[in-house]
C-alpha positions as CSV (number, residue, x, y, z in Angstrom):
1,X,0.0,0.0,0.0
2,X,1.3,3.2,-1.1
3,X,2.7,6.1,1.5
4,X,0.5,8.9,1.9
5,X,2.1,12.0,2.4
6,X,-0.1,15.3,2.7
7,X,1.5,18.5,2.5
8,X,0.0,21.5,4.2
9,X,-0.1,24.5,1.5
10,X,-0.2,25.5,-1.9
11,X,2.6,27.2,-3.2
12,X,5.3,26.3,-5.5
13,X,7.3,24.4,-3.0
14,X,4.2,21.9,-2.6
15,X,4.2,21.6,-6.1
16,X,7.6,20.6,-7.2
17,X,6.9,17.8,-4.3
18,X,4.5,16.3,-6.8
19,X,6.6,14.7,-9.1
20,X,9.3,13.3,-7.3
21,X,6.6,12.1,-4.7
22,X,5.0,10.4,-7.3
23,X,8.2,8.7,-9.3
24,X,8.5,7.6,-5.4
25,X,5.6,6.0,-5.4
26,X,3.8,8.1,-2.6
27,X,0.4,9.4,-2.6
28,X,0.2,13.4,-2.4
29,X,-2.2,15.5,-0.6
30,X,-2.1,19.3,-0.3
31,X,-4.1,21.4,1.9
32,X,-3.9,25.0,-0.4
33,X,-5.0,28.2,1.1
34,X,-7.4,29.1,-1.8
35,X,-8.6,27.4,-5.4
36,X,-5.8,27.5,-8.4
37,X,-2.8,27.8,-6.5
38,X,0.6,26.6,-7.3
39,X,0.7,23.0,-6.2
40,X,-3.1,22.7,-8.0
41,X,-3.1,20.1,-9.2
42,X,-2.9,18.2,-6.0
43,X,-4.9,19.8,-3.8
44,X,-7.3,17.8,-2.1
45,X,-8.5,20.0,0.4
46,X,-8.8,23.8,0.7
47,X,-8.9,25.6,4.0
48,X,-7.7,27.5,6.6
49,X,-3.9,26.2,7.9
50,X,-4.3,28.0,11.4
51,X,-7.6,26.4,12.1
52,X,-7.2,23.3,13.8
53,X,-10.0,21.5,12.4
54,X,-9.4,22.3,9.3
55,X,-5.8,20.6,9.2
56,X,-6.8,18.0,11.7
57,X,-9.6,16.8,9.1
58,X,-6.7,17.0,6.4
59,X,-4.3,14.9,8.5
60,X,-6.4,12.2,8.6
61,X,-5.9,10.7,5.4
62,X,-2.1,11.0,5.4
63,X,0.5,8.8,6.4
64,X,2.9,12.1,7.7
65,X,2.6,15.7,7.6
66,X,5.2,18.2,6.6
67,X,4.6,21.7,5.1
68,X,5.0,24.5,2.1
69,X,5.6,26.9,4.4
70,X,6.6,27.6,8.0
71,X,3.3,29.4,9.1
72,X,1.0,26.7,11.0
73,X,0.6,28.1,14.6
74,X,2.4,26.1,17.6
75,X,-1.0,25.2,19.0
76,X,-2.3,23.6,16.0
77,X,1.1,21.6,15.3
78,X,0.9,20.3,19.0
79,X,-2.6,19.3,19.0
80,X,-1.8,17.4,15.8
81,X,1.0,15.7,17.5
82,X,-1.2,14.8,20.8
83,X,-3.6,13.5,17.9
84,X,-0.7,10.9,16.7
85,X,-0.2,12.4,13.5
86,X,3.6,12.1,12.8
87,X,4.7,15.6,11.8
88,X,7.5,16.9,10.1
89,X,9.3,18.9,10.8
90,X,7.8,19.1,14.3
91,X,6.3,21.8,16.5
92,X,9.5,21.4,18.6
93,X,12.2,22.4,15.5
94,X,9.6,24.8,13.6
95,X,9.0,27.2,16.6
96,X,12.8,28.2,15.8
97,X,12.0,28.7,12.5
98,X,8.8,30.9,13.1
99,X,10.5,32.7,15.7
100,X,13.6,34.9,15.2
101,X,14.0,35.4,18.8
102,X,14.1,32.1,19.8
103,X,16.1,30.9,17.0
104,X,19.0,33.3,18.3
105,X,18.9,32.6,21.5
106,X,18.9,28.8,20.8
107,X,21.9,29.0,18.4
108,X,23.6,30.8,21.0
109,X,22.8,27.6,23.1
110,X,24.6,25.4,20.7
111,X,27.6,27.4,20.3
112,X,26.9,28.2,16.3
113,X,28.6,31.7,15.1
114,X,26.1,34.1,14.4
115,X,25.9,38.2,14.3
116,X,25.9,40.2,17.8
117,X,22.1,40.4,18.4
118,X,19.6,41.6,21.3
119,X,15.9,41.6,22.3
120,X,14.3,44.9,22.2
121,X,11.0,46.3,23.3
122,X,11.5,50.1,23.2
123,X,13.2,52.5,21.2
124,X,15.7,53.0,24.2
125,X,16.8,49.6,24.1
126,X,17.4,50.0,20.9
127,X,18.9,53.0,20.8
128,X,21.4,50.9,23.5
129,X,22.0,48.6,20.9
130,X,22.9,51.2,18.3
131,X,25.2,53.2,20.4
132,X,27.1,50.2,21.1
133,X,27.5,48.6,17.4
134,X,28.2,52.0,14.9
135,X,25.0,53.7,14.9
136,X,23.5,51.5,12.4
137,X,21.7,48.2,13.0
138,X,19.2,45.5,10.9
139,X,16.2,45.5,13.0
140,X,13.5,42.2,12.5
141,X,10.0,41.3,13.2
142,X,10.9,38.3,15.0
143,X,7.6,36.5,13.0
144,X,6.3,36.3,9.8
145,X,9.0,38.2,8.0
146,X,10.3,36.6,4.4
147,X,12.0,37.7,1.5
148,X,12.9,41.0,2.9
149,X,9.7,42.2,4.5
150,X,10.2,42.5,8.3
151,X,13.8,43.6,7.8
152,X,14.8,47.2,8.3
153,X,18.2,48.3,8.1
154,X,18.2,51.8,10.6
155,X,19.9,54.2,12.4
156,X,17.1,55.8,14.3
157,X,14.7,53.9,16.6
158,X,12.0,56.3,14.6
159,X,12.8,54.2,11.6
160,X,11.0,51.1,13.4
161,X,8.5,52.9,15.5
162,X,5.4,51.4,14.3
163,X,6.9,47.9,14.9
164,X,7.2,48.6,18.3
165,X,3.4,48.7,18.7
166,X,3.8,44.7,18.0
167,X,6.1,43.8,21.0
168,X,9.2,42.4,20.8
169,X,12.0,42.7,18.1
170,X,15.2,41.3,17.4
171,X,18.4,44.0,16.6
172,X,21.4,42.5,15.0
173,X,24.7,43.9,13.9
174,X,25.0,45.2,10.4
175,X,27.6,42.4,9.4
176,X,30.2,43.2,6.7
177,X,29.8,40.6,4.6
178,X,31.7,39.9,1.4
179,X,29.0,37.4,0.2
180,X,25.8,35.2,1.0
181,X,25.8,31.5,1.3
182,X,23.5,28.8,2.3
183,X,24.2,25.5,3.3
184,X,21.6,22.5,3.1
185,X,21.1,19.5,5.2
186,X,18.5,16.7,4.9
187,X,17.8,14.7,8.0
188,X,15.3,11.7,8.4
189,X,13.5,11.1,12.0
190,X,15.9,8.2,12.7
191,X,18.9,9.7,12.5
192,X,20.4,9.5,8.8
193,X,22.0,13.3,7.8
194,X,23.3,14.2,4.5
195,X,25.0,17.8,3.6
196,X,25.0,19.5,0.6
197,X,27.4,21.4,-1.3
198,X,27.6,25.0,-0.2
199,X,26.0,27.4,-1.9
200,X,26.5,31.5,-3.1
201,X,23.2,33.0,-3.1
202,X,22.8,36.8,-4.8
203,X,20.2,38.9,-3.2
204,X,18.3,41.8,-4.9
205,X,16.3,44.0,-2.9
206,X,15.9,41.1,-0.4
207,X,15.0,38.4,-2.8
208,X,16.9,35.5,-3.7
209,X,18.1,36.0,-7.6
210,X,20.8,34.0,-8.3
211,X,22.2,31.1,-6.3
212,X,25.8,29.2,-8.1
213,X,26.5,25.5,-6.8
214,X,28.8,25.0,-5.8
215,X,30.2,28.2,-4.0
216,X,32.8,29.8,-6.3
217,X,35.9,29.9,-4.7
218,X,34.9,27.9,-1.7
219,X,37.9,26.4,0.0
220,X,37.9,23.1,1.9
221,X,38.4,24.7,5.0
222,X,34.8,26.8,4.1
223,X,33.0,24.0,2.7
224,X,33.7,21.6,5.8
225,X,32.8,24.5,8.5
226,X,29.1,25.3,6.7
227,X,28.6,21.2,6.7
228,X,29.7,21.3,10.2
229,X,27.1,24.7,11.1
230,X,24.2,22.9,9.0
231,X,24.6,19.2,10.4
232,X,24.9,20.8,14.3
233,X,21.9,23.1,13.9
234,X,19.9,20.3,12.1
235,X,20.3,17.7,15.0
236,X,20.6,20.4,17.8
237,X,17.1,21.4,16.8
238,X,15.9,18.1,15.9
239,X,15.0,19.3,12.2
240,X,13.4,16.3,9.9
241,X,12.9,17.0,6.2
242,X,15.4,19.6,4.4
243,X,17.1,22.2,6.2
244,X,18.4,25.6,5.4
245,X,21.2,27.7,6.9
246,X,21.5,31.1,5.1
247,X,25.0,32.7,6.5
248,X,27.0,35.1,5.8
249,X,30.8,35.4,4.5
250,X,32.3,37.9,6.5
251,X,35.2,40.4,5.4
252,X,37.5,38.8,7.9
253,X,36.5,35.4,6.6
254,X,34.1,33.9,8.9
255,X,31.1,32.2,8.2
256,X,27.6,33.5,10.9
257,X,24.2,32.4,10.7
258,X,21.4,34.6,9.3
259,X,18.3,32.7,8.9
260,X,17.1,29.3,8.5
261,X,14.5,27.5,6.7
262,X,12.7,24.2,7.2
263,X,11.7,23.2,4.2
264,X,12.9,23.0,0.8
265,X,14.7,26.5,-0.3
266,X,15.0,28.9,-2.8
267,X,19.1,28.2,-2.6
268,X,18.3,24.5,-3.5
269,X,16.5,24.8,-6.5
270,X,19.7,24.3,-8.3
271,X,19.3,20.5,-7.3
272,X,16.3,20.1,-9.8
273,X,18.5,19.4,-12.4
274,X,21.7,19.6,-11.1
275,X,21.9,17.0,-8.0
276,X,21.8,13.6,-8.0
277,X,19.0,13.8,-5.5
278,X,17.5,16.9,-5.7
279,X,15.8,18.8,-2.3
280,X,12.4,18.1,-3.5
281,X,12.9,14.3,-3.6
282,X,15.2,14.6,-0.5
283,X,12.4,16.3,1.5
284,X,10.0,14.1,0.2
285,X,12.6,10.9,1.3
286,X,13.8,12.4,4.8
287,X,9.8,13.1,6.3
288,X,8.9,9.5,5.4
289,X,11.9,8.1,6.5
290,X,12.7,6.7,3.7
291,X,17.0,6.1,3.3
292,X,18.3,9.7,1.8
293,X,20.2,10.0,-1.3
294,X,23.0,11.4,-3.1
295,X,23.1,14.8,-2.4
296,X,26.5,15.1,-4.8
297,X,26.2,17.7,-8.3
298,X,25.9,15.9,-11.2
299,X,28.0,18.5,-13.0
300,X,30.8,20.9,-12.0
301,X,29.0,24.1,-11.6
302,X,24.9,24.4,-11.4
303,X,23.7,28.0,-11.7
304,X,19.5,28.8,-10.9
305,X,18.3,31.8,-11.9
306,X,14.9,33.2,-10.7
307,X,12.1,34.5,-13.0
308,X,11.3,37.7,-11.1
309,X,7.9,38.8,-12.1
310,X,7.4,38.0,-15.4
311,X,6.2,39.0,-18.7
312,X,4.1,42.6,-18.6
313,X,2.4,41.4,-21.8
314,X,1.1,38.1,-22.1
315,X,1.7,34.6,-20.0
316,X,4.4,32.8,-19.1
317,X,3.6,29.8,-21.5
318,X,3.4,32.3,-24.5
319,X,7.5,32.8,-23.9
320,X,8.2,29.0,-24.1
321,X,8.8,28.4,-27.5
322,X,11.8,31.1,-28.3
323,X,13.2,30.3,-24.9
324,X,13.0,26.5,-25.4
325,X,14.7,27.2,-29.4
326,X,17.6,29.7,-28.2
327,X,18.4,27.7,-25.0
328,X,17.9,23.8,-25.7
329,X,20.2,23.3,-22.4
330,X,18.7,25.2,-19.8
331,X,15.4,23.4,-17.8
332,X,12.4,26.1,-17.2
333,X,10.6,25.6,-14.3
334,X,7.3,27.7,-13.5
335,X,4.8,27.9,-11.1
336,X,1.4,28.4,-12.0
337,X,1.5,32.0,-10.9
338,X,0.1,35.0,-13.1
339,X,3.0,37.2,-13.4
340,X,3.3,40.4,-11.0
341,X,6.4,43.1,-10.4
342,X,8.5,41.3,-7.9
343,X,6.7,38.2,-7.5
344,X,8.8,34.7,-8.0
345,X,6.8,32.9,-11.2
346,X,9.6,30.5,-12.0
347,X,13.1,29.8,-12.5
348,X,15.9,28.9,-14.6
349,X,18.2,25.8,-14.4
350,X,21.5,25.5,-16.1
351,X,24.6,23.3,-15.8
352,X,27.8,22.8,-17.2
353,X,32.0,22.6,-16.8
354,X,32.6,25.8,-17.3
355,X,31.0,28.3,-14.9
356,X,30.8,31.6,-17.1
357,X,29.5,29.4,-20.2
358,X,26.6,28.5,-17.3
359,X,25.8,31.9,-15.9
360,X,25.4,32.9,-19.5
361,X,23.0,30.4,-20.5
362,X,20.4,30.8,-17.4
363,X,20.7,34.7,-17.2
364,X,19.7,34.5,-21.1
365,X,17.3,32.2,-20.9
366,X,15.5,34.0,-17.7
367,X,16.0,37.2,-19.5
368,X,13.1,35.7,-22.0
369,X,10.5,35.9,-19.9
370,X,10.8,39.8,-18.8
371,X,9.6,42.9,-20.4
């Protein structure tokens, strides 16, 4: 009898769970927020993911649960886990994942390098923090904040004044970074851990762009340490399913923690088409607990480049043809999504031996689909 593996929410990460779920063998299920989202096509169940009935009605037609996003509320994860549902991740690894300020302060626990932060609750703690890290700080919502939003770079407690009203926020140092990197780990409930290659990620107005696997330039030294930062966080926090570790590479050569992410990423993309076993399969492997695979590049260099909005005229679809003609190489993955300034609608795979030949062919090829 086949696995049954129900996925709460609709986005693209849901849906490019469908297919390697299926080569697999295992039923899928989504619970999507609203009709015609991303993962669609197999959406069983519409609904409300912070009502408890709602997902609890889902749940029980699935083998395991595990998630599009990082957004179900503690209460209903726990009550789902008092049901006997197996979740994962579970309610004990995602609260650091929906929380900025416990994150932090659990990192800090496990002796993982990460930027000079504090908890503040009024502009004169954070004026406090300011004075005593060059006037300038990166100041976070410690909830709900993604691809930039809830992220304020300031000088002023002014600048953040309306957050306040909220509660409690998280102040950081402004690191000087040379560049961006994310590390991914997969981990399966009884134990097994693979690591991928690090990756350079290239950020545009706080969304991902560009990610290169592996890292440019990455020296053993760098690729053991993020390994070693993704593998501790990943069983210090108990993490099953895929893993994310967004750090930075600091001017002096260090590698901190920014953010992580329990799910599949927008930094493992690449993996599609470039990865033995790519994170969708490997998420799909490590919440069933099912043996992991290869997490190894299938080529020297992978580059993913993300379709950032899309066409002002016309669909996505329409631009398939002269893409598909000019770049026969490159592997076009969309998302069902009508195409809006800013939004993520798809992306662009490309691999290859020599990395500017690779960069070339998925900045072109992305290129086709904007205006």
């Amino acid at each position: 009898m086949a696995l049954t593996l129900g996925i709460v929410g609709g986005g693209q990460l849901a849906r490019m769970m469908i297919a390697p779920a299926v080569e697999l063998g295992v039923d899928v299920r989504v619970l999507a927020e609203e009709p015609g989202m991303a993962a669609a096509l197999a959406a069983t169940a519409t609904g409300d993911y912070r009502d408890l009935e709602t997902v609890r009605a889902f749940a029980r037609g699935v083998d395991v649960l595990t998630f599009d996003h990082e957004h179900v509320p503690q209460e209903v994860l726990r009550a789902l886990v008092a049901d006997g549902v197996r979740v994962h991740p579970g309610p004990d690894a995602l609260q650091f994942a929906q929380d900025k300020l416990l994150m932090r302060a659990r990192l800090a626990g496990l002796g993982m390098p990460q930027p000079e932060w504090a908890r503040v609750t009024d502009a004169a703690g954070l004026q406090s923090f300011l004075d005593e890290h060059g006037g300038r700080a990166v100041v976070k919502t410690p909830r709900g904040g993604y691809d930039g939003k809830g992220v304020r770079v300031v000088a002023d407690p002014e600048e953040v004044a309306d957050w306040f009203d909220g509660g409690e926020l998280l102040a950081e140092e402004l690191v000087d970074f040379t560049r961006e990197l994310a590390q991914q780990v997969a981990r399966r409930p009884s134990g097994q851990l693979v690591a991928y290659p690090v990756v350079e990620t290239v950020q545009r107005d706080g969304v991902c762009a560009e990610v290169i696997a592996p890292a440019p330039h990455g020296s053993t030294r760098l690729t053991e340490v993020a390994a070693s930062i993704g593998s501790a966080i990943a069983e210090g926090l108990g993490v099953t399913g895929m893993l994310a570790v967004e750090l930075f590479q600091t001017t002096d050569d260090r590698l901190l923690v920014n953010e992580l992410a329990m799910r599949p990423h927008n930094s493992g993309h690449w993996g599609q088409d470039g990865a033995v076993t790519g994170q969708f399969e490997q998420h799909v492997r490590a919440v069933l607990d099912l043996p992991l695979g290869d997490p190894a590049p299938r080529q020297p260099w992978s580059v993913m480049v993300n379709i950032l909005g899309g066409p002002v005229d016309g669909t996505l679809e329409s631009r398939f043809p002269a893409v598909l003609e000019a770049h026969p190489a490159v592997k076009v993955h969309t998302y069902g999504k009508a195409p809006r300034p800013g939004r993520k609608v798809g992306h662009i795979n490309a691999v290859g031996d020599d990395l500017d030949a690779v960069v070339y062919e998925a900045r072109a090829a992305a290129a086709f689909f904007a205006d």
